[in-house]
Each structure stands twice: as C-alpha cells, then as structure tokens.
C-alpha positions as CSV (number, residue, x, y, z in Angstrom):
1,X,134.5,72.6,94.0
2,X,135.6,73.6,97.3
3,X,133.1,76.1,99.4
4,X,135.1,79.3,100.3
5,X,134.5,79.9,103.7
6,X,133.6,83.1,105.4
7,X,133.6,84.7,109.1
8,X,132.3,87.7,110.3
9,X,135.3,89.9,111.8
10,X,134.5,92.6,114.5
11,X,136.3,96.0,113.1
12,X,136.7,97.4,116.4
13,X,138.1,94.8,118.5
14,X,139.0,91.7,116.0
15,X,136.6,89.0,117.3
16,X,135.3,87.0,115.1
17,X,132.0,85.1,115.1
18,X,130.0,82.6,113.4
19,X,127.2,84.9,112.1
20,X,126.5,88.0,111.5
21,X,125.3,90.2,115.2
22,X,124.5,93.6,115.3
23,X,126.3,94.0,118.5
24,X,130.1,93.1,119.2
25,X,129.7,90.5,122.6
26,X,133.2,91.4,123.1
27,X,133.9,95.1,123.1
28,X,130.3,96.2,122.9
29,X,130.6,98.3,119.4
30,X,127.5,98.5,117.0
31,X,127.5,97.9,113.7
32,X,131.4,96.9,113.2
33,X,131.0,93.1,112.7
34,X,131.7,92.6,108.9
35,X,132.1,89.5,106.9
36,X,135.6,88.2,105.5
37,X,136.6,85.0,103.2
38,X,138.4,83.2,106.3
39,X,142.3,82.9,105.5
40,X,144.3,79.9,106.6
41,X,146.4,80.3,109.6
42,X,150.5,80.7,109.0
43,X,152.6,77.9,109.9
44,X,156.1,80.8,110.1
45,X,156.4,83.8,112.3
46,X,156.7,87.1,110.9
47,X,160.2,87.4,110.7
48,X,160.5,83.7,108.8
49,X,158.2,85.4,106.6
50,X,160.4,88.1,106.2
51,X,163.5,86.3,105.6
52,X,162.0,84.9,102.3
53,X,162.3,88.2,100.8
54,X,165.6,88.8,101.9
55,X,166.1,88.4,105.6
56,X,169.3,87.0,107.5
57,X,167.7,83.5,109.2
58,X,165.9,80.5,107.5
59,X,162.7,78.8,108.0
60,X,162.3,77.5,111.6
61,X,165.8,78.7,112.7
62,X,166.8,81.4,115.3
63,X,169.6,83.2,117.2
64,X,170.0,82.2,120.5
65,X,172.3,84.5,122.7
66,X,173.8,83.8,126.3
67,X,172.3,86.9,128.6
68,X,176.1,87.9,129.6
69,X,176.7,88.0,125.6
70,X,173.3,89.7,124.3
71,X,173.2,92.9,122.2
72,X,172.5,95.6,123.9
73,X,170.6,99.4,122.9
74,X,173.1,101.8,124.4
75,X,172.6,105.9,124.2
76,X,174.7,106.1,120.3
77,X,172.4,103.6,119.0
78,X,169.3,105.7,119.4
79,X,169.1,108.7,116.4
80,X,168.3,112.1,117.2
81,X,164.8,113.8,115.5
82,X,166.2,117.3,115.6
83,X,163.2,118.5,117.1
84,X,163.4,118.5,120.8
85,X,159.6,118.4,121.8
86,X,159.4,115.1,119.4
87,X,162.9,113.7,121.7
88,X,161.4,114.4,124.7
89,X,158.6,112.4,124.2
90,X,160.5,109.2,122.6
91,X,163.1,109.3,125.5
92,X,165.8,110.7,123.9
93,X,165.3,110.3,119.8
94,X,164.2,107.3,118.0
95,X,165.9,103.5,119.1
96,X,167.4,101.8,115.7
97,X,164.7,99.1,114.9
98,X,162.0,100.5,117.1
99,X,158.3,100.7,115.5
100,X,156.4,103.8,116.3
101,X,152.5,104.0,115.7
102,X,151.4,107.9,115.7
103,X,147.7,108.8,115.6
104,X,145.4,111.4,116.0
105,X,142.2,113.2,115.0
106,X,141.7,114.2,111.3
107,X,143.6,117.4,110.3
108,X,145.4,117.8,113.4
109,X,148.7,117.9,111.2
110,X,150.0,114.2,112.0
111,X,151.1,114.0,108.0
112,X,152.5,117.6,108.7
113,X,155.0,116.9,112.1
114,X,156.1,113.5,110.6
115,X,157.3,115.4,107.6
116,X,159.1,117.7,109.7
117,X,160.5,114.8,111.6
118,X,161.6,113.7,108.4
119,X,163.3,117.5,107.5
120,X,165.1,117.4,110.8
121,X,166.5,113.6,110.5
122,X,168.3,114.6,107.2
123,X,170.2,117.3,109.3
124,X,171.1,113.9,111.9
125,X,172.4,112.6,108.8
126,X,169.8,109.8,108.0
127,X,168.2,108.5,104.9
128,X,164.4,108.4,104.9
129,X,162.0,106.9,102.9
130,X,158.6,108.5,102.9
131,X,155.9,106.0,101.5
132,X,152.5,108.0,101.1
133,X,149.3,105.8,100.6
134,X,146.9,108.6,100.6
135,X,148.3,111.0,98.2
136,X,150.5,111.5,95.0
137,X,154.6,112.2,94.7
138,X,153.7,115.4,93.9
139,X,151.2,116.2,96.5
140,X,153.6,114.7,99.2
141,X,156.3,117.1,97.5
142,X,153.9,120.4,97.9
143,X,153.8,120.0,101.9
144,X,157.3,119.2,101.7
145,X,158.2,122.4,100.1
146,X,155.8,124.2,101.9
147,X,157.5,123.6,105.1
148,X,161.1,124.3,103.6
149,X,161.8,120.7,103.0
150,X,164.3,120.4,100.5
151,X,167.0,117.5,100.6
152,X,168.2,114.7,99.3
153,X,168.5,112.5,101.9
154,X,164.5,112.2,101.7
155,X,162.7,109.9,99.2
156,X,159.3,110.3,98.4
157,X,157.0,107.4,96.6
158,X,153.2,106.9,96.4
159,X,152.3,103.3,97.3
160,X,149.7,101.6,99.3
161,X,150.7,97.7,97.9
162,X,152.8,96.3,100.8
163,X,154.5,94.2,98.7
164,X,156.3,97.3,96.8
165,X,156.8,98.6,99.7
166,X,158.9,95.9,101.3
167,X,161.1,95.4,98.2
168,X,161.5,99.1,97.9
169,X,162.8,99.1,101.6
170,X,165.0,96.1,101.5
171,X,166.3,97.8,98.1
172,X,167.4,101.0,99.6
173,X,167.6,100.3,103.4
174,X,166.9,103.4,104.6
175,X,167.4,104.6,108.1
176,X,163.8,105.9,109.0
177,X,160.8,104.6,107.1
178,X,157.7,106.2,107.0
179,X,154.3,104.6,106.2
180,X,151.1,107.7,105.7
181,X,148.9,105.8,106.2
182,X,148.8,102.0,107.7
183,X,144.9,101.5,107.6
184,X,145.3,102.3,103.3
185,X,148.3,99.9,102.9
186,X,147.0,96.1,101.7
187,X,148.5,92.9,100.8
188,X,147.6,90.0,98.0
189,X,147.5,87.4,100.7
190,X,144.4,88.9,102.4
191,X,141.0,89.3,100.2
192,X,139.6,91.6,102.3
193,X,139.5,95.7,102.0
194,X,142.2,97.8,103.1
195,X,141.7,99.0,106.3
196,X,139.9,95.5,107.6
197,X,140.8,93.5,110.6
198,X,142.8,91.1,108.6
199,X,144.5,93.6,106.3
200,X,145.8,95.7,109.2
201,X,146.9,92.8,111.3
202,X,149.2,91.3,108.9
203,X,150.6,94.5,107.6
204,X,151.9,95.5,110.8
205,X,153.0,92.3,111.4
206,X,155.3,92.3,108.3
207,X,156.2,95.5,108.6
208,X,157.1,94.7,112.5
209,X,159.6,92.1,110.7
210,X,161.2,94.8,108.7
211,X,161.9,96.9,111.5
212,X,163.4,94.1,113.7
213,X,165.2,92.1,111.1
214,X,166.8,95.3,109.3
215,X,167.6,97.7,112.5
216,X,165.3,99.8,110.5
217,X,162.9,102.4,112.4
218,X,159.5,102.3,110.9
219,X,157.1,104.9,111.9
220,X,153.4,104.7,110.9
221,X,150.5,107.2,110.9
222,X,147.5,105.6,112.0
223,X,144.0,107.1,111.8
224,X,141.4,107.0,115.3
225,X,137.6,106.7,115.5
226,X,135.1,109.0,116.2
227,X,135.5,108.1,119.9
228,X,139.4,108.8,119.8
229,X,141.1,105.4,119.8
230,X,143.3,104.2,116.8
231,X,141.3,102.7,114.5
232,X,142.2,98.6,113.4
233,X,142.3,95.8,116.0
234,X,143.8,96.5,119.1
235,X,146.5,94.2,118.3
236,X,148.3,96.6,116.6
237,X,148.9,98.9,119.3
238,X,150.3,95.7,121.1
239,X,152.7,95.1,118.3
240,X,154.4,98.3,118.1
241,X,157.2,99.5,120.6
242,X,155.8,103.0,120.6
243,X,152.3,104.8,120.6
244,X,152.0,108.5,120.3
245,X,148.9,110.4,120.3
246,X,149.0,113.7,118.8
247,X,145.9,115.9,120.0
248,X,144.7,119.3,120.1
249,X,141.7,121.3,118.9
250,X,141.4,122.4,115.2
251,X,140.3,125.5,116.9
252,X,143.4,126.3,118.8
253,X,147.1,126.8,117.9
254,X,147.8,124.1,120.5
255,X,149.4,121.1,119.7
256,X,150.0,118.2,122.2
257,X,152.5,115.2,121.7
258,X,152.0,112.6,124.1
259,X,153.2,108.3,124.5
260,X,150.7,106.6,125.1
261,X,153.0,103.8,125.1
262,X,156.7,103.4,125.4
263,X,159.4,100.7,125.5
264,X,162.5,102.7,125.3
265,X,161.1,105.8,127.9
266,X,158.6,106.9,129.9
267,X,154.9,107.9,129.0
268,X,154.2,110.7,131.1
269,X,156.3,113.5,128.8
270,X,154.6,116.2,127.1
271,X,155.6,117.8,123.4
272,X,154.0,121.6,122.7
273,X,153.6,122.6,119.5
274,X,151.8,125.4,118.0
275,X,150.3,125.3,114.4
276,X,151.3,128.2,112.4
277,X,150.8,129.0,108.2
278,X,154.5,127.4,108.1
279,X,153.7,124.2,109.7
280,X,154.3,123.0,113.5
281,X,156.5,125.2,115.6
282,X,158.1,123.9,118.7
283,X,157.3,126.1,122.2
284,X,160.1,125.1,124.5
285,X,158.3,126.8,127.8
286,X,154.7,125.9,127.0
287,X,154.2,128.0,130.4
288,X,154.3,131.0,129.4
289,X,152.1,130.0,126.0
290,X,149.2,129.0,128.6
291,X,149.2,132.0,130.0
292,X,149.6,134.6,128.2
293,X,145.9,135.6,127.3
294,X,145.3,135.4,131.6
295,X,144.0,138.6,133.1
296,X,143.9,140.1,136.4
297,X,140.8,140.7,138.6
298,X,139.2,138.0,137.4
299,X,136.8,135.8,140.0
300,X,137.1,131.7,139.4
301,X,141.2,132.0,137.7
302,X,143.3,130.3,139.9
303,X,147.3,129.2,138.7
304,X,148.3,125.8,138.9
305,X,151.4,124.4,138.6
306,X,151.1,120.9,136.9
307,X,154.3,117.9,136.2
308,X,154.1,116.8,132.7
309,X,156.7,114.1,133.0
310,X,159.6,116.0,134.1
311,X,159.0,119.3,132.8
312,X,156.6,121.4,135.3
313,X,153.9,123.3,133.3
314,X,151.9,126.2,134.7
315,X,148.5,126.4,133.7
316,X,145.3,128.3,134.0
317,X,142.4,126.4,136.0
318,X,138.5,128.3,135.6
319,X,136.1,127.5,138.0
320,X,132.2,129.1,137.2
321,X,129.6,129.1,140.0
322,X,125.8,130.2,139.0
323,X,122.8,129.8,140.7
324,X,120.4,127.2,139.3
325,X,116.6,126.5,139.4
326,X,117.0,122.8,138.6
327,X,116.9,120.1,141.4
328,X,119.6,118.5,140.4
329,X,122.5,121.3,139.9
330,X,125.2,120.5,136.9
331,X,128.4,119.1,137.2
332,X,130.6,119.6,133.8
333,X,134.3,119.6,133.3
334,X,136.7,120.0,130.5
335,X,140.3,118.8,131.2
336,X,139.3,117.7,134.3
337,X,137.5,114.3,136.2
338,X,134.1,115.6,136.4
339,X,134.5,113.1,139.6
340,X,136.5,114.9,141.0
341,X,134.6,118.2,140.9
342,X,131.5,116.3,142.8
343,X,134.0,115.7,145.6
344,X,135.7,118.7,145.8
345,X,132.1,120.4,145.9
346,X,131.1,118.0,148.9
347,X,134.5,118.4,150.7
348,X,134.0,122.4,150.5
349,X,130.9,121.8,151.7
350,X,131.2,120.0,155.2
351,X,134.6,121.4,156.1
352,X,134.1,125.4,154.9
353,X,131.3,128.2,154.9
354,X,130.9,127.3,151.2
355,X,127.3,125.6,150.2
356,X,126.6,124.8,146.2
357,X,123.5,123.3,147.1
358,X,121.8,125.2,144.4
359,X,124.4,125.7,142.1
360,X,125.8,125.0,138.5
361,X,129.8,124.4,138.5
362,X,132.1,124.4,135.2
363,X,135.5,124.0,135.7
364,X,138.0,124.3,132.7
365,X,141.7,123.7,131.9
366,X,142.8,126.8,129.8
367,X,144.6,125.9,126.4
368,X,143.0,122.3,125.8
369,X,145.4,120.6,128.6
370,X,144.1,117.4,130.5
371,X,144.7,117.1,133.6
372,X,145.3,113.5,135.8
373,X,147.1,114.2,138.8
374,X,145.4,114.9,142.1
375,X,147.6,117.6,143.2
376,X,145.2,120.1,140.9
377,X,143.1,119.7,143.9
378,X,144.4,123.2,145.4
379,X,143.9,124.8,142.4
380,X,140.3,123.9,141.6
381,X,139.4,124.4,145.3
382,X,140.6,128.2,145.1
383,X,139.1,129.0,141.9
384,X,135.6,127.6,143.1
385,X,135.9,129.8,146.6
386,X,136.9,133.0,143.9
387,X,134.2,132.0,141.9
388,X,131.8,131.7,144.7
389,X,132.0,134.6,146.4
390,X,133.0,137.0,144.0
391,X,136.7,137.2,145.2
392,X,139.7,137.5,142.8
393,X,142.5,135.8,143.3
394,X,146.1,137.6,143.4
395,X,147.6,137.5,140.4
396,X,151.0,136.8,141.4
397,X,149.5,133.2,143.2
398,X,150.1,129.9,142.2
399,X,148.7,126.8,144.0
400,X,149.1,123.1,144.1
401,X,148.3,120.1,146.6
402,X,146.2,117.6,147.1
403,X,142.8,117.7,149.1
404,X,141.5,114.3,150.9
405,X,138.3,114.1,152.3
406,X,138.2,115.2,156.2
407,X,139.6,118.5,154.6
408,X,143.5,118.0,154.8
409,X,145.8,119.3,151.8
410,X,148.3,116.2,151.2
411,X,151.4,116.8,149.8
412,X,152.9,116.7,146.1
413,X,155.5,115.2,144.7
414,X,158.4,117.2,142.8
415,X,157.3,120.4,144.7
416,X,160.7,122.1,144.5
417,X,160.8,122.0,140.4
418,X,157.0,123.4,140.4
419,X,158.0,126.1,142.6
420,X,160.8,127.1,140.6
421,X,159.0,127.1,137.7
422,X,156.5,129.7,139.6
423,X,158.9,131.8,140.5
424,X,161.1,131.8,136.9
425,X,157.3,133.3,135.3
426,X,157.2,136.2,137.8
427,X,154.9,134.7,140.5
428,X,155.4,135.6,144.1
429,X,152.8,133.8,146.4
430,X,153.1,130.1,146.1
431,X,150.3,128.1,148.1
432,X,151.1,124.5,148.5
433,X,150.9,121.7,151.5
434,X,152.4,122.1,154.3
435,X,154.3,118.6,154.3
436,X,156.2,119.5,151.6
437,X,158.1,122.3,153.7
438,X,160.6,119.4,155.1
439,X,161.5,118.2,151.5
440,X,161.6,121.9,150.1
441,X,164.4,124.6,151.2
442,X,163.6,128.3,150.8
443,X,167.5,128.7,150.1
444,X,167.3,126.7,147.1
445,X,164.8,129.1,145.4
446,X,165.7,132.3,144.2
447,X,163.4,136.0,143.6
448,X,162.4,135.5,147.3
449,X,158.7,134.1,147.5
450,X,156.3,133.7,149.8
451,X,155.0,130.3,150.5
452,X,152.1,129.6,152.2
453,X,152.0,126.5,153.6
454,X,148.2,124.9,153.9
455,X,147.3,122.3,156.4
456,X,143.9,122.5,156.0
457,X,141.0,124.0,153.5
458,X,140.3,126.2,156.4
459,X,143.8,127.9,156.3
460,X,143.4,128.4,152.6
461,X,140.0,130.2,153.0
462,X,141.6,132.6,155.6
463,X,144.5,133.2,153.9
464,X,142.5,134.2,150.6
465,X,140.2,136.8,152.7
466,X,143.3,137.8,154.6
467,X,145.0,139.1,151.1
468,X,141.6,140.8,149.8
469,X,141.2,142.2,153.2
470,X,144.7,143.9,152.6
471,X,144.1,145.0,149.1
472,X,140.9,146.6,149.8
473,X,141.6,148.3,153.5
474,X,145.7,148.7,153.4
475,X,147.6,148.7,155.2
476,X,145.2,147.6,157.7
477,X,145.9,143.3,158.4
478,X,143.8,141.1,160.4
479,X,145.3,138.1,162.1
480,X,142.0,135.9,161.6
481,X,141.3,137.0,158.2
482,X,138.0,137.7,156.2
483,X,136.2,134.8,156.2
484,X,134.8,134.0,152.3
C-alpha cells in the first residue's frame, strides 16, 4: 500500500519544509509550521477548473484578443454601493468581475458594513447572494433586520462547503456575491482543516475563477492575526484585485475604510464611519467629527490639516512634554512615526531655544487617525513648542508643512484644497511654507484668512510668541516677538 505523504506547511507565510521547525526560516513566525497530507499538483488553471462545472472555455483552450479589439471596463460597467464612503474608497463602486478581500480586527463590524453594502446594492438594482460560514440563516437574518434590511433582491444561505457554494452561484448568478468568512469555507480536494494554507489557497483560487469567468463580483471577509495582517498565505492577497482594511478602536465610534490594494483606483482614499446602535453610519466631513471634542486654551493642541486621498481632513495633533529622571528620556507615539518625533526633537534642538534633553514626549493623533505624510511636520513641531513652554496655541490656527533638517519648512502638496478646508471649519490663521505662496492665490479663498508663511522654524517660534504677546498685553505688538 502506497505511504501517504506529508509536509509541514508554514500558516503564516505558506512555505513548506521537510520537517517539522519551531521557527519559520522564511517569514520568521513561531510556532505556525503545521503538518499537511501533501496534495498533488494540478495540471489546469483555475478557470479550466472552473469551466468543468459550467464555465464558457474547455480544457487547455483560451480567448485570445487583438489589443485594438479587447474588452474594455468603462465607467457603466462598474456598480454603484449606494454608500458613498464605501465608493470612494473602490474608485467609484465596484468593477463587474472584480474580487475584493475585506479584513479587519474581530468585532470591528466587517460582517455589519458588508451587509449594509448588501442593503444599499438592492437599491442599484442588483441581486446578491450572501453566503454566511459562521453563522445560521436566521442569525444572518437578525443583523439583517436589525439594520432595516428588508428586500428581496438579497439571498441569504449558511454554507461553508465550497462546492455548494459554487453550484449555488452558477445556479442563480447573482450580481454581487458575498463569502462571511473565507478562512471557514473548505473543499473535498484538500484533507487539511479549514482555514490551513492549502484550504485557503485553492478556495480563493476557485472562487477567483468564478468572479472572472462569470463577470460576477465576489467580495470576501477575511479575518487578521493578532499582529494585524490578514490571516492565510500571502498569496491570497496577491490573488484578489482589491484589499480593504477596515480599522478603528472598539473603544471609539470611529470607523476607518481604507485600500490597501487596488486595481481599478487609488489606495490613498479614506471611508469614515461611525458605529452607532443601528449599525455603521456614514460621516461625509469627517473634519468636523475630529474635532468636535477640541478645546481652547489648551498647551500641546495644535490643528493640522492632513490629504486623505483627495479629500483634506483636519485633525487634532497632541504633543506632551514632562520632565524625566531617567537617562534615557521616552520617545512614544500613537498615529504617528515615533521616528519622526526623535528628529523633530533634535531639529528643535540645534535650530531653536527649545532643549528636551531631560524630557518625556508623547505625541498623539486625536480620533485613532494614522498619519504618513511628512507635511505633519508643522503641526507636531508647534504643539511640542506649546507643550513646552506652557503656551497655547490660538484656536482659530491650523498648520501644515514639512520640516528638513537644517531647520527649513519645505512645501506641501495640494495646499490650496487644505486651506480651503481650514477656512470652510471657521479657522482664520493658517500657517504653512512659504514656497507654497507662488502655487496658492489669496483670491481663490474665501472668509479672508491670514496666512503666515514660514521659512524657517525660527519664524514659526516668533510668530507664536508674537500672537500670545498680543493676547496677553493688547493692543501692544512687538515686531521681534516673544521668544518661547
């Protein structure tokens, strides 16, 4: 009788190995390497495999199209979600055919905004098919009616088998499939668990094959791991056209959408959502939802106007200075490149009157935001002098730029739609680079504010003493400022 061969399959990453290590070689994870009966190798692609259970093309024959006479995606062939936020993010609504991979953190509500999706694509018109692996038809139907789901054009079924699944699809050809969840769906042709290397890999692949041969969106929740990545081999995330990453903190209303990957639109847009007793609602000016809890008078709160994409977002940056007996003061950041705080410390250093030689700085981004783009710099840089010194900012100030090393504030890019965006919310002062001014003209903006152009950290420290000189002795004004 014929020995069944085994190999031992890294969860993580997908290597596999002769024997059994404690160690992944190749990704450097403990403890993921698992063994797995070893399953032959298949001689037909995915989508041959899917034309044996009903699909257009045969065995070892394709379509081959002239590049003048290819099929094209055009604007009516992508579907609307009905949920703006969600559109924004995709580039526009879902592309007919395109696969979409959505994960995030346990409870976050990913079950709860695809559901939504699905009530708003029945007012677009579409059929869905809902496929829940995790939980009954009539569990699935008590969210659904919780968040005043009620229509037709959405079926419901309880299946993890990925057979069903397929036939059920290929059955009722439904515009929008969803899958809740892909690491709980398995197949017959793979002996190992659900959720293994093996059984993840060649579920996607099928139901990649659905989605392409049937100009049939599929959209699959995927869980993460305790260190935030999506959990299965890392193939997956190469087969799908589109990876969201739904995030937030189960102690905050805030919800982000983000793609981390995109075929059909950019990656840098931003969805806000906020999680109320009725499910996910969408906030169309996330600005004013940052800062509405901001107060005045308060040292370290600076304003910064960030570009999500192409929607500008003001946010509150926090900046806490305190003395410290340690030799080695701390260095912590939450939102932010806790590289980027060293520097900034060092370049206040050498080029102002500012020393943290002895002192703990926290810096935070207000309402769970992440920050990436150096043109926070500004911000950071005036909440630390506020912080330091014991100087609040004016409320009506927003700042952002970029500061290099030898003490210079570079410019910014899309300066004219974060200014506007400052000016729609009420604020007045605007503080940004001063090589900006010959790409921004004051005409273009309207409730007349003041910019201050910086040049150099120097400026910005003068300016700030400047406006607390005035607030404390009006209507004196010095002309070189009080120096922080």
């Amino acid at each position: 009788m014929a020995k069944n061969k085994s190999a031992f399959v890294c969860q993580s990453c997908g290597a596999k190995r002769a024997k059994w290590e404690g160690r992944c070689s190749e990704c450097g994870e403990w403890n993921t390497i698992v063994e797995e009966k070893a399953q032959p190798e298949p001689r037909k692609g995915w989508v041959s495999k899917a034309s044996e259970s009903g699909g257009p093309s045969k065995a070892g024959s394709m379509d081959v199209y002239n590049l003048i006479d290819t099929p094209s995606l055009d604007a009516g062939q992508r579907i609307s979600t009905g949920m703006s936020e969600v559109d924004r993010v995709l580039g526009g609504g879902l592309v007919r055919g395109s696969y979409i991979l959505l994960g995030g953190d346990p409870g976050i509500g990913k079950s709860t905004i695809v559901m939504q999706i699905a009530g708003a694509l029945t007012r677009q018109s579409a059929q869905v098919l809902y496929i829940s692996a995790e939980e009954s038809v009539q569990q699935t139907a008590l969210r659904a009616r919780r968040l005043g789901l009620t229509n037709e054009r959405v079926d419901l079924a309880a299946e993890s088998s990925l057979d069903a699944i397929f036939d059920t699809a290929l059955a009722r050809k439904p515009d929008v499939l969803i899958i809740d969840s892909i690491q709980t769906v398995y197949t017959g042709d793979i002996e190992s668990a659900p959720g293994s290397v093996s059984q993840v890999r060649e579920c996607a692949g099928r139901l990649l094959s659905l989605a392409k041969t049937q100009a049939m969106t599929v959209i699959l929740i995927g869980h993460v791991t305790k260190d935030g990545s999506l959990a299965g081999p890392r193939v997956l995330e190469h087969m799908v056209d589109t990876v969201l990453a739904f995030e937030g903190d189960g102690h905050q209303q805030f919800r982000l959408l983000r793609a981390l990957k995109n075929r059909f639109g950019a990656t840098n847009e931003l969805g806000v959502f906020q999680m109320t007793s009725d499910g996910l609602n969408q906030v169309p000016n996330p600005s004013e939802l940052f800062l509405e809890e901001r107060r005045e008078n308060r040292y370290g709160s600076a304003v910064f106007a960030a570009m999500e994409g192409s929607r500008p977002v003001l946010c509150e940056i926090q900046a806490l200075c305190t003395s410290t007996q340690l030799p080695n003061p701390r260095r912590n950041a939450i939102g932010l490149d806790v590289n980027r705080v060293h520097m900034l410390a060092a370049v206040l250093e050498k080029h102002t009157s500012l020393s943290f030689l002895n002192r703990d700085i926290y810096a935070n981004v207000v309402g769970g935001l992440r920050l990436t783009e150096p043109a926070v710099d500004l911000a950071l840089v005036a909440a630390l002098m506020s912080s330091e010194k014991q100087i609040p900012l004016p409320a009506s100030s927003c700042f952002f730029g970029e500061v290099g090393l030898t003490g210079e504030v570079r410019g910014a890019n899309l300066a004219l739609e974060r200014v506007k965006e400052a000016v729609k919310l009420g604020f007045k002062n605007i503080y940004l680079p001063a090589s900006n001014q010959k790409y921004l003209q004051v005409q273009e903006l309207g409730g007349s504010p003041t910019l201050h152009w910086i040049q150099e950290l120097s400026q910005l420290q003068a300016k700030l003493g400047a406006n607390v000189e005035r607030k404390r002795q009006a209507p004196v004004e010095s002309e070189s400022g009080l120096e922080l």
